[in-house]
N, CA, C and O atoms as a DFTB+ gen file, in Angstrom:
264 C
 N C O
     1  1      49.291      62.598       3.901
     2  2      50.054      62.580       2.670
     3  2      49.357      61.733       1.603
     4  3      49.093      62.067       0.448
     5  1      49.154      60.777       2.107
     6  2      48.241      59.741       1.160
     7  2      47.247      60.641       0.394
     8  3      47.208      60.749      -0.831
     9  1      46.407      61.307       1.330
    10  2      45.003      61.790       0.480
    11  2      45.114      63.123      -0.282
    12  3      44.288      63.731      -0.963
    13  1      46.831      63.480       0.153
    14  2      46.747      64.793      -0.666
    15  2      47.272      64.237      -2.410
    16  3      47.046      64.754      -3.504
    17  1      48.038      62.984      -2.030
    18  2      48.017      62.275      -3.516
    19  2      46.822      62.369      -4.176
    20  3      46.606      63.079      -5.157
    21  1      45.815      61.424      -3.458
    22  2      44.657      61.191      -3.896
    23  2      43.922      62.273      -4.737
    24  3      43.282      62.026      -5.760
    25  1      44.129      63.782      -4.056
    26  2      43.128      64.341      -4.576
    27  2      43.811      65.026      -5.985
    28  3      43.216      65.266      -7.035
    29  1      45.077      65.233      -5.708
    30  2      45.772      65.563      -7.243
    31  2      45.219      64.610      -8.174
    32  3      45.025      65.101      -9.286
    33  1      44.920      63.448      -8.058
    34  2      44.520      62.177      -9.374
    35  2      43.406      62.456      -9.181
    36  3      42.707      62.798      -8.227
    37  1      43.230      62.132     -10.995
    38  2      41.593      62.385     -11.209
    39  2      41.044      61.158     -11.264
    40  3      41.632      60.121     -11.570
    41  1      39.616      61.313     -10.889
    42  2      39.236      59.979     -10.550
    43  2      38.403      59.452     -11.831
    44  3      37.703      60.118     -12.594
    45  1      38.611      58.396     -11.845
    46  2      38.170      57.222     -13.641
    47  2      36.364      57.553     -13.759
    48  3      35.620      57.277     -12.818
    49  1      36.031      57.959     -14.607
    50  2      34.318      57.793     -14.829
    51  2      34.019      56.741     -14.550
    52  3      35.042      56.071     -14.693
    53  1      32.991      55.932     -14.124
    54  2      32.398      55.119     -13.456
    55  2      31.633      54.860     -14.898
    56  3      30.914      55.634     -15.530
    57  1      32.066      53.395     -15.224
    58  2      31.599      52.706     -16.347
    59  2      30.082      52.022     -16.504
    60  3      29.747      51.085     -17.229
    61  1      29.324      52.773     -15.624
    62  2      28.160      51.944     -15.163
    63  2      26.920      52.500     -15.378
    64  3      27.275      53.673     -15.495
    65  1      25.292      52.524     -15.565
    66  2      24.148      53.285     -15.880
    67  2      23.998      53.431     -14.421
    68  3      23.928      52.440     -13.694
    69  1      23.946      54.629     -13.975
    70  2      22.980      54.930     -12.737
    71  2      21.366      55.485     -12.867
    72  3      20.929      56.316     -13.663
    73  1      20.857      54.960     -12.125
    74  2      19.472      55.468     -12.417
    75  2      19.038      57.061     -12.356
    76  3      17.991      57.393     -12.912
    77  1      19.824      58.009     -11.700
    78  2      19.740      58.826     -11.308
    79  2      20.168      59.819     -12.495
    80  3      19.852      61.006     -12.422
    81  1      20.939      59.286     -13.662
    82  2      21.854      60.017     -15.246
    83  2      21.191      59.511     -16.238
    84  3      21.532      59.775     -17.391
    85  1      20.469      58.957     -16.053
    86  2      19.552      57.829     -17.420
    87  2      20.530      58.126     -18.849
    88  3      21.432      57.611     -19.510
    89  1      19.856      59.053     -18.810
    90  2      19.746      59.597     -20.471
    91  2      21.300      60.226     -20.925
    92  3      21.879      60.113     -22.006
    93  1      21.846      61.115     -19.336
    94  2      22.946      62.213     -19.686
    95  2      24.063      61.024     -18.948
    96  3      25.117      61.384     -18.424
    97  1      23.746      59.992     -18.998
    98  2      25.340      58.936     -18.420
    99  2      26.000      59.494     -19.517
   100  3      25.456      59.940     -20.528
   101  1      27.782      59.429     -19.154
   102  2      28.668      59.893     -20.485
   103  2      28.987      58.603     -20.814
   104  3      30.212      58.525     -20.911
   105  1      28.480      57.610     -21.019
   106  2      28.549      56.378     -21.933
   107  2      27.750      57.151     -22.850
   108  3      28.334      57.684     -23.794
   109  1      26.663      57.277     -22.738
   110  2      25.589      57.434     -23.813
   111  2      25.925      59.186     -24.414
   112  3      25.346      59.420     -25.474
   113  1      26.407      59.863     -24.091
   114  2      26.860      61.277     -24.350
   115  2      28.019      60.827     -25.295
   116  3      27.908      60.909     -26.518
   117  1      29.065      60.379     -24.714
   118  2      29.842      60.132     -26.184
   119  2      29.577      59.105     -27.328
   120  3      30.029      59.097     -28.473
   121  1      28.823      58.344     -26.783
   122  2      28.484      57.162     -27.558
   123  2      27.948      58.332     -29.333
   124  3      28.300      58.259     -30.510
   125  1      27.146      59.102     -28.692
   126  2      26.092      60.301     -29.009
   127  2      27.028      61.048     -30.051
   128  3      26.732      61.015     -31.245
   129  1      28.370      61.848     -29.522
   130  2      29.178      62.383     -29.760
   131  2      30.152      61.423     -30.872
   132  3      30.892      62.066     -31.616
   133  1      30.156      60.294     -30.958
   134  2      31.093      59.862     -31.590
   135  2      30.056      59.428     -33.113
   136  3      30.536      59.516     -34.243
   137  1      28.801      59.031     -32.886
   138  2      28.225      59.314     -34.234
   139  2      27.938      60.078     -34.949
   140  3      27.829      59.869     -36.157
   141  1      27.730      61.224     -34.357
   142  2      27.737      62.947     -34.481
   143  2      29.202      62.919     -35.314
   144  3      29.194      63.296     -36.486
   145  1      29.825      62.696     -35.007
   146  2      31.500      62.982     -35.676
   147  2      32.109      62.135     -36.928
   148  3      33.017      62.533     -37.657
   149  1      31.480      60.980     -37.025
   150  2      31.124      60.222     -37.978
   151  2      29.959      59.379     -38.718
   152  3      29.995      58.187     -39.020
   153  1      29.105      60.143     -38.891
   154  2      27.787      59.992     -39.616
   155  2      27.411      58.698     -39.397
   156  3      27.401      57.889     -40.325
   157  1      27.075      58.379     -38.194
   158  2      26.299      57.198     -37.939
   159  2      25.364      57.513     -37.411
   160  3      25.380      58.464     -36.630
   161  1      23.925      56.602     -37.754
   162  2      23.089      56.743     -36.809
   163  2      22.573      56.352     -35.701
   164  3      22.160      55.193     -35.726
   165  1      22.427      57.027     -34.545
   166  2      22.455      57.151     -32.790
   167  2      21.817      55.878     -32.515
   168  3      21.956      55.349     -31.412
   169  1      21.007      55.257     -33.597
   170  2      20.543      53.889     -32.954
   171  2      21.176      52.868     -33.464
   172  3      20.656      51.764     -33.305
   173  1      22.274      52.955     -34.100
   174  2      23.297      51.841     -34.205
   175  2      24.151      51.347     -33.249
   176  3      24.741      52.024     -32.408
   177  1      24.216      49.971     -33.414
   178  2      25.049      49.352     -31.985
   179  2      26.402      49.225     -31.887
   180  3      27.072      48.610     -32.717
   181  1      26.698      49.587     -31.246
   182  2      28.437      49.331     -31.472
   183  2      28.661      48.061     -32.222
   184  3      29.632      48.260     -32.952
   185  1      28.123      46.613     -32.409
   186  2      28.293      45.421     -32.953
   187  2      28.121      45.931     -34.179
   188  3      29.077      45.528     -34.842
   189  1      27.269      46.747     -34.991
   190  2      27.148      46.326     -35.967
   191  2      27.497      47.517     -36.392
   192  3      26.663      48.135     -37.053
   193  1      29.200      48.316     -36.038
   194  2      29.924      49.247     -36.750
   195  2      31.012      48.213     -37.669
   196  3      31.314      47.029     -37.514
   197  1      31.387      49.116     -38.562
   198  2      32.773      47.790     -39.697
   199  2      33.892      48.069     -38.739
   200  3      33.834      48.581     -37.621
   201  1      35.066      47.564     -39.507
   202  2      35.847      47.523     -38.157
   203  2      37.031      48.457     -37.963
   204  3      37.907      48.381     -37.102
   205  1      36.863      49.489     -39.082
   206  2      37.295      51.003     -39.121
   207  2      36.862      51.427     -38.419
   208  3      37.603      51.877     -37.544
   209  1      35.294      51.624     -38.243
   210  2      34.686      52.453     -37.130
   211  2      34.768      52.264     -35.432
   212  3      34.836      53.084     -34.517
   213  1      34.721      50.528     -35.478
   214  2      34.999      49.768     -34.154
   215  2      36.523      50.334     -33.525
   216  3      36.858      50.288     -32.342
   217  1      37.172      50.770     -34.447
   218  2      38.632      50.962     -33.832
   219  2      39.007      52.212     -33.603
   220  3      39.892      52.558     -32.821
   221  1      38.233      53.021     -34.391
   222  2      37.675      54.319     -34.102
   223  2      36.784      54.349     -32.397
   224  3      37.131      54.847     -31.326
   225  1      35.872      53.778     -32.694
   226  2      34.939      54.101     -31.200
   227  2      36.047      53.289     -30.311
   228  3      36.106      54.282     -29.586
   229  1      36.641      52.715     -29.925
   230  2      37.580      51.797     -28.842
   231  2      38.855      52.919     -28.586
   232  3      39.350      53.127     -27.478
   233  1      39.333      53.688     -30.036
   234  2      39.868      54.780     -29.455
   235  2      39.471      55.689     -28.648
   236  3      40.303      56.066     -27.823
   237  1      38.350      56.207     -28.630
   238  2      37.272      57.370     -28.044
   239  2      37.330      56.727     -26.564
   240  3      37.946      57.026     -25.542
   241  1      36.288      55.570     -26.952
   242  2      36.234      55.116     -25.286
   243  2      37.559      55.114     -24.484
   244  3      37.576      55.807     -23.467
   245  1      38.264      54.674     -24.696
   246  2      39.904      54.327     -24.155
   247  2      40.406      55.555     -23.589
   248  3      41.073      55.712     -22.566
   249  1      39.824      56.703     -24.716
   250  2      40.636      58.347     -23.975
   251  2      39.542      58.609     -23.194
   252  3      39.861      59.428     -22.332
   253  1      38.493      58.308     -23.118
   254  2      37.564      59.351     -22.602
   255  2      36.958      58.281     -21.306
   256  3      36.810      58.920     -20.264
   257  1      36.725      57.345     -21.226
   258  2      36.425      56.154     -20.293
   259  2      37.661      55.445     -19.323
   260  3      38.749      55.017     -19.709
   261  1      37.166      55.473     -18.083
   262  2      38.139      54.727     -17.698
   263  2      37.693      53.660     -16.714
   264  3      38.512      52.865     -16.252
């Protein structure tokens, strides 16, 4: 019974770089996706978004990260 719970829940993305996703980790895919959607450029750091945008990207991560 336990594991038939289990498998109905979806399981949280793993917040972490594996060596094995380098490039396609979905940190870096939405990170990707969320400047794409608001004209930033891909080598900007999350620190140095204003704090419209910061609350913007913390929304994104929050739905899409767990």
């Amino acid at each position: 019974m336990f594991r038939e719970k289990q498998k109905n829940k979806p399981r949280p993305v793993d917040n972490s770089v594996s060596d094995s996703t380098g490039a396609y980790d979905l940190r870096f895919l939405l990170w990707r996706q969320f400047c794409s959607q608001n004209n930033i450029p891909v080598d900007t750091l999350p620190s140095q978004l204003n704090a419209e945008q910061k609350d913007r990207w913390e929304q994104m991560k929050s739905k899409r990260l767990r």
